[in-house]
N, C-alpha and C positions, 0 to 999 in steps of 0.2 A: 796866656791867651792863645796862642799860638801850637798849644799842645791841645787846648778843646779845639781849635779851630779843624785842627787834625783828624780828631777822635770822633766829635761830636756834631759839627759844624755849628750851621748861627743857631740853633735853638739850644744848645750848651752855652754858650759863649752869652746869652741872652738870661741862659739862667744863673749864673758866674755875674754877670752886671746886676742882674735886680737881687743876689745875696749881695752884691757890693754897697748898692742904693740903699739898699731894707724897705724895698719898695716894688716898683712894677718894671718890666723893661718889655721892650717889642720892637715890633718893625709893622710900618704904616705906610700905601701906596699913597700916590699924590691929591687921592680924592679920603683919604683920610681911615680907610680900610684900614681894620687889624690885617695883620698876614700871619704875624706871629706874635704870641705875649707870655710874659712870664712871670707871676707873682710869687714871693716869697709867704702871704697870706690867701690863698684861696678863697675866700669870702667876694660879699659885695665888694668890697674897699676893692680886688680888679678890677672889679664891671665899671667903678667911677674910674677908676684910671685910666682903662682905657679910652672913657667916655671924654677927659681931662686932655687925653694927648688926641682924639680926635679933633677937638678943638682947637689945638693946636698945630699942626699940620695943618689945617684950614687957613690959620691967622697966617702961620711960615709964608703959605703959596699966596694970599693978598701982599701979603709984604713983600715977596720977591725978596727977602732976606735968606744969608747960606748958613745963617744956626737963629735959634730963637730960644727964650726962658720965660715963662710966669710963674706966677704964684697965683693960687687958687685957695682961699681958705689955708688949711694947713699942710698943702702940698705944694712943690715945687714941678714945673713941668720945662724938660732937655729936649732940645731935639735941633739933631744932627744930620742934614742930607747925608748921603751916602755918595761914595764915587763910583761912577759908572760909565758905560757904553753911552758916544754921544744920541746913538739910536735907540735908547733903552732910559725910561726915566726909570730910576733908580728908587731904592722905599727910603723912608726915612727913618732912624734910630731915635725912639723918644724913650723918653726914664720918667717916671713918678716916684719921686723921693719925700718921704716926710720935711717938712723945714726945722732947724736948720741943716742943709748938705752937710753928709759927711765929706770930712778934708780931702781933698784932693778929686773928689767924683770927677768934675769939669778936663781934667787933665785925665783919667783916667776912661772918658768918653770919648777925647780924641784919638787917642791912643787904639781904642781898641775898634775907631772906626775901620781902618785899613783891613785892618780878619775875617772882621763881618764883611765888608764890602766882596771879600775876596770869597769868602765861602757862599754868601748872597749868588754872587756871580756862577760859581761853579752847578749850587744845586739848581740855580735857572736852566743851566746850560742839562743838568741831570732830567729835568723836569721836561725838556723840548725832546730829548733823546728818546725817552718812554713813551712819550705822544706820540713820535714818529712811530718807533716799535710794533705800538699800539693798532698805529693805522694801518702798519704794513700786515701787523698779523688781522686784521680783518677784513683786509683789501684779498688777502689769500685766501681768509676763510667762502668770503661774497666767490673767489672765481670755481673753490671746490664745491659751493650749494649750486652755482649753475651747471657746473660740470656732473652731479649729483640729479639733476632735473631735467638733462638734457639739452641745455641750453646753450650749446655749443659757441655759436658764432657772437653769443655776448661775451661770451667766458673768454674767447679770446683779446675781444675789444678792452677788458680789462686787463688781462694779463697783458696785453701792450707794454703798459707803464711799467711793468715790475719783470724782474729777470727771473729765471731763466724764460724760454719762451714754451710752452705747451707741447711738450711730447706729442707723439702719435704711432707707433703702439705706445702703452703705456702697462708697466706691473705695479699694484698697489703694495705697500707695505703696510700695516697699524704695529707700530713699537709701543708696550709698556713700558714707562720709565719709573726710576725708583722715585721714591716719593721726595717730593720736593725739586728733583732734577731736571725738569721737562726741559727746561730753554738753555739748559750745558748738555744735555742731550742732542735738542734742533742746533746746535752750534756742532757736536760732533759731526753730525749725518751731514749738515753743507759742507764741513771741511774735508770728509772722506768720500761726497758725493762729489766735490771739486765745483760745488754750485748749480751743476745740471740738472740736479732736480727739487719738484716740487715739495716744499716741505712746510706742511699747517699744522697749527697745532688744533687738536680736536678741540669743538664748541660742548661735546654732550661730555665725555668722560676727562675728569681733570689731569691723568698720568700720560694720557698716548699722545701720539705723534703720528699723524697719515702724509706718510711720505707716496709721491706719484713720480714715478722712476721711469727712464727712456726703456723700451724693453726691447729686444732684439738680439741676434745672434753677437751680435759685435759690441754691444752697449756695455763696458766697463760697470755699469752701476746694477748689474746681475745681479752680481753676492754683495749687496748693499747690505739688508737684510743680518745675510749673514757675520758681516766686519762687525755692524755696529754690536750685534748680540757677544763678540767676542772681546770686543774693545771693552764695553759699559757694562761690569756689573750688577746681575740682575733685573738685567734689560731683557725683555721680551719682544719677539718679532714674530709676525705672521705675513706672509707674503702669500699674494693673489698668483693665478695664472697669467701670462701674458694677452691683453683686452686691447682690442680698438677704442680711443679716449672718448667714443659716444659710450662705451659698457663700464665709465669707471664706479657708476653706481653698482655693477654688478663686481668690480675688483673689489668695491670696500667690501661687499656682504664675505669676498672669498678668503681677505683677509682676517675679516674679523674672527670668521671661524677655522681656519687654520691658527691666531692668537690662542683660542684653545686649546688647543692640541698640542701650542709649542708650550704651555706651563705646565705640563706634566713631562717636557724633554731637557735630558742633560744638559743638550746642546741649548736649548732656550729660543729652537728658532724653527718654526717648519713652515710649508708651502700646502697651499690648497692642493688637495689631490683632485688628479682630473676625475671630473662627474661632469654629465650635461645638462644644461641649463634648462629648465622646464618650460622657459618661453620657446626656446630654441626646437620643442616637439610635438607643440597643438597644430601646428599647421596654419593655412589659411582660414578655415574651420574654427580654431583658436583667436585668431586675429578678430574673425565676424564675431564671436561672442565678446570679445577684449571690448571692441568698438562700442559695441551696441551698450554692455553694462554701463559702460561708466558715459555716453551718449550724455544724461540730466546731467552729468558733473560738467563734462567739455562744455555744454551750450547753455551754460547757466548762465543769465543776465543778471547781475544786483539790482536788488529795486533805491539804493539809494547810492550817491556816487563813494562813500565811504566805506559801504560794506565790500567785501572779499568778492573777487570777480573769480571767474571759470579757475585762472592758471594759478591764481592764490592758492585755491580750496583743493588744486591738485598737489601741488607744495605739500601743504599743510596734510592732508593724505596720509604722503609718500614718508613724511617726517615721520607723522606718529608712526605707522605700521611699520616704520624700520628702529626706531626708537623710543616709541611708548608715552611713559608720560616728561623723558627727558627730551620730550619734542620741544618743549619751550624755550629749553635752552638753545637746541641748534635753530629755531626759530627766530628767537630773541622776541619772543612775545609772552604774554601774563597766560597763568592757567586757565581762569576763566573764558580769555579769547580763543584759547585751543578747546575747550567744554564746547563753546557756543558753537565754532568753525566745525566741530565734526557732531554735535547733533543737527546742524543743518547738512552736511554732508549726506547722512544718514537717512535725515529726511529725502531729500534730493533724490535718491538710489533707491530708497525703499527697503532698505539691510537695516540691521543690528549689530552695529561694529563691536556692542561687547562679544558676539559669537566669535571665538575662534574660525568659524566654519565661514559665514561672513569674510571677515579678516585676510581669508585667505584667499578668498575668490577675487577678493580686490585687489592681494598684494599681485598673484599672478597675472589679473587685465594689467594692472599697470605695467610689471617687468615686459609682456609681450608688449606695451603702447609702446613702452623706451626702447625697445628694440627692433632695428631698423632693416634687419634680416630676414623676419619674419612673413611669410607670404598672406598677401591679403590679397580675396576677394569681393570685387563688385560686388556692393549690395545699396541698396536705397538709404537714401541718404535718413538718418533718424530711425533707422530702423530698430526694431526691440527684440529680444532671444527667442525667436521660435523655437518648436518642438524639436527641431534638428540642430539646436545651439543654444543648448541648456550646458551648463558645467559636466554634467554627468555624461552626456553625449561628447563633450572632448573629451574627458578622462579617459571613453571605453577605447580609442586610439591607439595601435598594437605598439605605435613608437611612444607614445605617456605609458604605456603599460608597460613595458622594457624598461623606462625610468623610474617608475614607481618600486619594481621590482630593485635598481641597481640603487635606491635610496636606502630598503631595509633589509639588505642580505646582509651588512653585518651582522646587524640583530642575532643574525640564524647562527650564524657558529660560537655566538658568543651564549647563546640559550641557557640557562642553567635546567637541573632538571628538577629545582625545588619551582612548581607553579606559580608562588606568590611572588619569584623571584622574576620568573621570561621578562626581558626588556619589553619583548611586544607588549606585553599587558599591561608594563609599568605606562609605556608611552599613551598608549592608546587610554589607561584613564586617565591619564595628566591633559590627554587631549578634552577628553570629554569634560573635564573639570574645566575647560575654559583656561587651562596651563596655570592654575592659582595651584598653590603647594598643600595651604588648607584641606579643601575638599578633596584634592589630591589623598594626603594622607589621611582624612578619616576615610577615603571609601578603600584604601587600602590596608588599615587597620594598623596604620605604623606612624611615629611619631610627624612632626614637620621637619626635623634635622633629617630624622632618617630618610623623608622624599625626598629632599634636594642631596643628599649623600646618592642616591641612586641615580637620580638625574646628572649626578656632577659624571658619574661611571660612564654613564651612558654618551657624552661629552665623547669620551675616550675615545669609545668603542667606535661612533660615526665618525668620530673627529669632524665635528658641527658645534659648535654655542648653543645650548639651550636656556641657560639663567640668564643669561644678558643679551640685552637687544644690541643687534640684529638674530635675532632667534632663527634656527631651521625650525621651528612649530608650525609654516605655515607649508613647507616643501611637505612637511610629514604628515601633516594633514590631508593634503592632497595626495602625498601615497599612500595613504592608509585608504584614501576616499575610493583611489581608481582601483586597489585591490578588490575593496569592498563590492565594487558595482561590476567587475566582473566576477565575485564571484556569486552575484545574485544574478547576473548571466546564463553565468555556465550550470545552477540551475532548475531556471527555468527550461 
């Protein structure tokens, strides 16, 4: 008994009784619930037995009796309160034995109450620990979607309750863990972070870890990043630039794509290289088209108190166009709610979100909305894109133009001189295919392995993510676009 209680706990030890009985054995709360059972015949004859010892545990609790027996037809029915916490009613051990008992069961049920009671006890105590866990890991995950939203002074009001407290600057990390490792992983990073930093475990992909690390010259948790990829085998790390904790949406996208960059590295660990942020060079110019596009989105009223109000429908947005269709997950809602949520989006704005072109006009209003740097001009309230605050007229902008350019000068050295090869042309049809691999590789004339083989190259070469969301397809779009429109410019 005592060696399952060990090994196996009470549903060994349960299954060891009911081969003892040649019958049923379980455990039953004090309203007569199965919690556990075990038959040596898998048929109906459990479903009576159980049905046999709920009955009894009913009779027990009328009776205020501390053991009880009948007989029912051609069964016998045991049952033994358990000992417990006086704060805790405790389950009861019932047995369904054929009649007559085999010799000795009655002494053999008392006996083996003391193991169960004890392993009862333990996997309780196991069972409240996970809930906690539980709670904590999504008590983290709620304060990284506000932090992800903007939504600062909530984010703080929750991180109240849980330690550490809220950096500010802050560098992002995303560690890939080997599989199965994630949470002896988050258990490395608090022990060599010494607790000060943020650590969730992603909602969208099941191996990472988005650590939110104090940044600064003096902050000990610099080479976070780098210890854990040295310590943990196989561990991958991507590490952001150093962000003010209103841009940690902007750390995660810089993380994620530096994660690429570091799976092709010995080292297994690299850092976003500095680029500028494209909200960070439309200007105020930029800001009056930001405002005005997404204007139907902000001042949308629900017509019924259940449906998605303004800040939902911007959530929900920002989710997909950073994560696609594994928005549900970081959501926590069904697919058909995120179908319904963004063809009314759609509607709302007047786009076609399946457009990559679409896609990107949104992704940019929104990073310039969340960024609070960015210079706005007085304009009328409600107002809509005039002819001087069309997309195209920010793109033609000499500082979007110097970015456009410092997006695809990789590309340039890396050129092959076989045509079907130039990255440009690879990217630019992947663009125009709407970034699907399919139409991708028929209108390139080369297999599906072989576009995402070129795509994966290309990865390298920007060191940006393309196959996995958070994708650079919409920065790229938008420099291909501003190249384009100045060079339909220059001419005219």
């Amino acid at each position: 008994m005592y060696r399952l209680a060990r090994s196996g706990g009470s549903q060994e030890l349960l299954r060891w009784v009911a081969g003892r009985a040649e019958g049923w054995a379980g455990l039953l709360d004090g309203d007569g619930t199965v919690l556990h059972g075990v038959t040596r015949t898998p048929d109906r004859t459990g479903v009576e037995a159980a049905a046999l010892a709920t009955e009894g545990v009913r009779e027990l609790a009328s009776l205020g009796a501390h053991s009880f027996s009948f007989d029912r037809g051609p069964h016998t029915a045991l049952l033994f309160p358990l000992d417990g916490p006086p704060s805790v009613s405790p389950p009861v051990l019932a047995v369904v034995a054929p009649s007559p008992l085999p010799d000795g069961l009655v002494t053999l049920l008392s006996d083996v109450a003391l193991p169960l009671a004890m392993c009862w006890a333990a996997e309780t105590v196991e069972r409240k620990r996970r809930r906690v866990d539980l709670a904590e890991s999504r008590s983290r995950e709620a304060v990284l979607h506000l932090l992800m939203t903007g939504q600062l002074s909530i984010a703080h009001q929750v991180a109240g309750a849980l330690k550490p407290t809220l950096p500010d600057p802050v560098r992002v990390c995303v560690v890939e863990c080997p599989g199965g490792r994630r949470d002896e992983v988050a258990r490395i990073c608090a022990k060599l972070s010494g607790g000060r930093s943020w650590i969730v475990r992603c909602p969208v992909y099941a191996r990472h870890l988005i650590l939110v690390v104090p940044a600064g010259p003096d902050a000990a948790e610099q080479q976070l990043g780098i210890r854990v990829a040295d310590v943990v085998d196989e561990c991958v790390v991507g590490a952001s630039e150093d962000v003010p904790l209103s841009d940690t949406a902007t750390g995660y996208r810089q993380a994620f794509h530096a994660l690429a960059v570091a799976r092709g590295l010995p080292a297994r660990h690299a850092r976003f290289g500095s680029a500028p942020e494209a909200a960070l060079v439309v200007g105020a110019a930029g800001a009056q088209w930001a405002d005005a596009l997404l204007n139907p989105l902000l001042t949308h009223l629900p017509r019924r108190s259940h449906d998605p109000g303004s800040q939902e429908l911007v959530a929900t947005l920002s989710s997909w166009l950073a994560f696609s269709s594994h928005a549900t997950q970081h959501l926590k809602i069904h697919r058909n709610t995120l179908a319904a949520r963004l063809r009314l989006i759609g509607e709302l704005l007047g786009l076609d979100l399946n457009r990559v072109a679409d896609q990107a006009a949104l992704d940019l209003a929104l990073r310039i909305r969340a960024t609070p740097t960015v210079p706005r001009a007085v304009g009328p309230a409600g107002a809509t894109p005039g002819p001087g605050h069309r997309l195209d007229d920010i793109l033609r902008g000499p500082a979007v133009q110097e970015w456009a350019a410092q997006q695809l000068r990789p590309l340039i050295a890396s050129r092959s001189s076989r045509p079907a090869a130039d990255p440009r042309a690879t990217l630019r049809t992947w663009l125009e295919c709407e970034a699907h691999l399919g139409p991708m590789a028929a209108a390139l004339g080369i297999s599906v392995p072989g576009a995402r083989k070129r795509l994966a190259r290309l990865e390298s070469i920007l060191q940006r993510s393309l196959l996995q969301t958070p994708s650079a397809r919409y920065d790229l779009w938008l420099a291909f676009r501003a190249l384009d429109v100045a060079g339909a410019d220059a001419v005219r």
